[in-house]
VMD Tcl script that draws the C-alpha trace (Angstrom):
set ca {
  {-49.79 43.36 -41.27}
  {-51.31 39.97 -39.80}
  {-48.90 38.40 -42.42}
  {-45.86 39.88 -40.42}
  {-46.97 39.44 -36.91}
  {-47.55 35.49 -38.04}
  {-44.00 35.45 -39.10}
  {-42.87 37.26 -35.89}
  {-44.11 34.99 -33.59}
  {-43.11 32.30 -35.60}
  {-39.41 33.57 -35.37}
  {-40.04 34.41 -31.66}
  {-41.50 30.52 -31.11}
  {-37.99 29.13 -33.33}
  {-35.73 31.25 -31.21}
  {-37.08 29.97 -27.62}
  {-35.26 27.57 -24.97}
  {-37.06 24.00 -25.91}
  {-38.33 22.70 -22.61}
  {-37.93 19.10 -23.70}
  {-34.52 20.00 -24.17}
  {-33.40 20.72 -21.14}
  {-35.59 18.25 -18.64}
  {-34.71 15.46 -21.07}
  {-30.63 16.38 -20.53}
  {-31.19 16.92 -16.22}
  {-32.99 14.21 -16.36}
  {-30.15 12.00 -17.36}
  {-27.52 14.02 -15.24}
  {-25.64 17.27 -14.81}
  {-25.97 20.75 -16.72}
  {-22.25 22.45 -16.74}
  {-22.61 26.28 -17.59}
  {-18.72 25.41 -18.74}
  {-19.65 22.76 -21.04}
  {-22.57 24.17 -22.97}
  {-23.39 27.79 -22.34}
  {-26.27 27.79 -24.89}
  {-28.14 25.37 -22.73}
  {-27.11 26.91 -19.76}
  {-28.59 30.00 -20.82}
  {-31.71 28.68 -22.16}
  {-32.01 26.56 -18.79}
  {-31.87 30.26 -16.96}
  {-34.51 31.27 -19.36}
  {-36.72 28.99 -18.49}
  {-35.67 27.52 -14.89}
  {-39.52 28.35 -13.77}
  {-41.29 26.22 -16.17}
  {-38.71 23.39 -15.81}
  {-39.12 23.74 -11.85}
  {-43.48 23.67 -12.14}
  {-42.56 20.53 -15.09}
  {-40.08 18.38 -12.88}
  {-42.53 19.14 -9.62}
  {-45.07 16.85 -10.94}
  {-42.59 14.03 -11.20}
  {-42.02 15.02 -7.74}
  {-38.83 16.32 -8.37}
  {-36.79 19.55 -7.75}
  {-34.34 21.26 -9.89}
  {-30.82 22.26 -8.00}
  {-29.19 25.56 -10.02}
  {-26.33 27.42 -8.60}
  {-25.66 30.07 -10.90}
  {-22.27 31.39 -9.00}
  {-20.52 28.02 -9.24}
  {-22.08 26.82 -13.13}
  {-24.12 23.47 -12.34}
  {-27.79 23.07 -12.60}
  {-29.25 18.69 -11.20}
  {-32.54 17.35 -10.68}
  {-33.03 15.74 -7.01}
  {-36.17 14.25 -5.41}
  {-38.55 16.45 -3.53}
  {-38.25 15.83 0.09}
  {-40.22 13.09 1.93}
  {-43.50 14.58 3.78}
  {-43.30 14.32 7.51}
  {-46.83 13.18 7.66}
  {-47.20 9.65 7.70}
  {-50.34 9.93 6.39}
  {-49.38 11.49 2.90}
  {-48.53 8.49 0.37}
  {-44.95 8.35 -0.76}
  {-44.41 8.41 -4.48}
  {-41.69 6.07 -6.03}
  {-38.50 7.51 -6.53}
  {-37.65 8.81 -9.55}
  {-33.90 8.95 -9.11}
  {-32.55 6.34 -7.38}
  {-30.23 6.88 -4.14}
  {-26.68 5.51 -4.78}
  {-25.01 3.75 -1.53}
  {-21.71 4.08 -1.42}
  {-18.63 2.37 -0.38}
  {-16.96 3.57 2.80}
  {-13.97 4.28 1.22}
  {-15.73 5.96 -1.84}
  {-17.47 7.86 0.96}
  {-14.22 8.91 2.67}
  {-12.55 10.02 -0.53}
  {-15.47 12.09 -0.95}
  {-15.04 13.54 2.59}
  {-11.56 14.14 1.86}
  {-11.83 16.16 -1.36}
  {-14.89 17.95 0.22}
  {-12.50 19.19 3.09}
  {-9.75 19.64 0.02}
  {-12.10 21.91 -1.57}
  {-13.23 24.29 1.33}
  {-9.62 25.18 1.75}
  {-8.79 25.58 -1.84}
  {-11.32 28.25 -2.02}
  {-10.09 29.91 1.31}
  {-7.02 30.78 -0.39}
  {-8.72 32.53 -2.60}
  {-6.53 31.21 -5.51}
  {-7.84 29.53 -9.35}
  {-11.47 28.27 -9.39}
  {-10.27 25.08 -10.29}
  {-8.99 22.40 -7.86}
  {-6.97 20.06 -9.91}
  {-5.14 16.88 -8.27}
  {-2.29 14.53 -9.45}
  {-3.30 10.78 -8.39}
  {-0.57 10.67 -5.82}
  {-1.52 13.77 -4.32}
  {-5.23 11.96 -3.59}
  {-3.47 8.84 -2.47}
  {-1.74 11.31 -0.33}
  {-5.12 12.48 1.21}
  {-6.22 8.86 2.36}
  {-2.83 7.46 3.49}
  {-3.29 9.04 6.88}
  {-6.53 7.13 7.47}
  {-4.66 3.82 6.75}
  {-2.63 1.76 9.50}
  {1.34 2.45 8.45}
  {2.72 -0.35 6.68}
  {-0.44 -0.60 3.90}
  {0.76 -2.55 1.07}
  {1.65 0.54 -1.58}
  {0.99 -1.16 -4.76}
  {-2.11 -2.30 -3.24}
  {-3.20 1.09 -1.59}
  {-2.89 2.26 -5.79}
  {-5.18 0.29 -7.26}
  {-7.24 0.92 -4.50}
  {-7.11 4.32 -4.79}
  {-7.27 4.15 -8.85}
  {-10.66 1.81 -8.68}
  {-12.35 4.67 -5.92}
  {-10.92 7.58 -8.24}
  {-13.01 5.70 -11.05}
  {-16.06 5.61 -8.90}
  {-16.10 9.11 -8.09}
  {-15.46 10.04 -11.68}
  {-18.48 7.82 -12.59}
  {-20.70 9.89 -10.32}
  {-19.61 13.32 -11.54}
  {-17.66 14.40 -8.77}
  {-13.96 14.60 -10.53}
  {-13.39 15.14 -13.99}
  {-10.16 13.10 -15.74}
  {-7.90 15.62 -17.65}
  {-6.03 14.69 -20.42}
  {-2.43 14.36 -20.43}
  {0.43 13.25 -22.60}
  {2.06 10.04 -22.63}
  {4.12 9.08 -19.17}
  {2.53 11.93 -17.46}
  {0.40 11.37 -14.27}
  {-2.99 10.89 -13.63}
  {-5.01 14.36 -12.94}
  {-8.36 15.18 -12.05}
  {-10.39 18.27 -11.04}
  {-12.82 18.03 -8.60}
  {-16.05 19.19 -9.72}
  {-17.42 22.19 -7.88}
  {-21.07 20.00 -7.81}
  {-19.50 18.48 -4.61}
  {-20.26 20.99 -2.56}
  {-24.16 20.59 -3.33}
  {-23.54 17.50 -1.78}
  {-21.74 17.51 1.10}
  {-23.22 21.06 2.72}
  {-21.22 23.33 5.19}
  {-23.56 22.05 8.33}
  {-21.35 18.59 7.30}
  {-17.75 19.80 6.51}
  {-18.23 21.68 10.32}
  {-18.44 17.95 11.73}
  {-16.04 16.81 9.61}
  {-12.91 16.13 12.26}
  {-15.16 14.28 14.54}
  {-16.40 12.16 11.18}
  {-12.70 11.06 9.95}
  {-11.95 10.33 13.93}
  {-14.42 7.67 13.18}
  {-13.20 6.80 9.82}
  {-9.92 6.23 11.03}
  {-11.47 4.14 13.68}
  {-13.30 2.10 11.32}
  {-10.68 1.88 9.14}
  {-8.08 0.71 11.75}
  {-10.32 -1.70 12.36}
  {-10.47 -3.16 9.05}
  {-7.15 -3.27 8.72}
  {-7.25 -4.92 12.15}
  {-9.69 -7.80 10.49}
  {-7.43 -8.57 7.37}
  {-4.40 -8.78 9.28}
  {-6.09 -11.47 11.53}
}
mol new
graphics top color blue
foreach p $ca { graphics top sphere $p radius 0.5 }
foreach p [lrange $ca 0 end-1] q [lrange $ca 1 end] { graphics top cylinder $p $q radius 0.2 }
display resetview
């Protein structure tokens, strides 16, 4: 009898969610529930432990079960001045302003994709995001310039998870869906101030424009 309960909980130990496995793969980016449902189940399995585990390396973990994404961020800064700060275990990224206003822009894209209440998936053609930023720009942008531009921030925001590249055949255009981890990012409090922000890019932008030109 002591035989089969060894083997039992030897099964039962062989069968569990690794921990290392899962803070080892946050650690080094994004969980998609889309891209490896095993893990994403194990990470539901165990979200506690990982939460107490990343908390000492005063981080938090980020899981939104309805929308399939699971990140690790830092903890908040204490208010007190008096508490020592601990080093940052994942570093902030500054970004670009026009990286920063693509972002906006596919944010704001987003929000009213899901009003309509239409596919979960948001999926753009490269023109149609060139499309998005060529109001911001003073009229009579250089086109072929205003491309590369836009195909160099389009690589930027695919390098930080925020769009996805699809595959297509040969000749067709370039697509992307925007990744629903966005919206961890730029928070509803944001996209309801986010007319009087692009008034201000637009502003800044103008004056850019205005500097070149000169």
């Amino acid at each position: 009898m002591m035989q089969e309960d060894l083997e039992a909980s030897a099964a039962t130990a062989a069968a569990s969610p690794d921990l290392s496995a899962l803070v080892i793969p946050l650690l080094k980016g994004v969980i998609y529930q889309e891209a490896d449902a095993g893990l994403w189940n194990a990470l539901l399995t165990l979200q506690s432990r990982v939460r107490d585990y990343v908390a000492v390396l005063n981080l938090e973990l980020v899981l939104d079960e309805a929308e399939g994404y699971a990140f690790l961020r830092s903890r908040p800064e204490p208010d007190d001045a008096s508490t020592p700060r601990l080093p940052r275990l994942v570093a902030r990224r500054p970004l670009s302003f026009p990286v920063s206003l693509l972002l906006a822009l596919l944010r704001k894209k987003l929000a009213e994709f899901d009003a309509s209440g239409g596919d979960t998936r948001l999926v753009l053609a490269r023109d149609e995001v060139a499309e998005l930023m060529r109001v911001f720009l003073p009229e009579g942008s250089n086109e072929a310039r205003l491309i590369d531009q836009i195909d160099a921030h389009l690589g930027k925001v695919i390098e930080l998870g925020f769009l996805r590249r699809l595959k297509v055949g040969p000749g067709q255009p370039t697509m992307v869906e925007v990744r629903r981890i966005l919206k961890a990012f730029v928070d509803a409090q944001w996209l309801a101030e986010f007319d009087q922000r692009l008034a201000g890019y637009r502003a800044l932008l103008a004056g850019q424009q205005g500097v070149v030109d000169e």
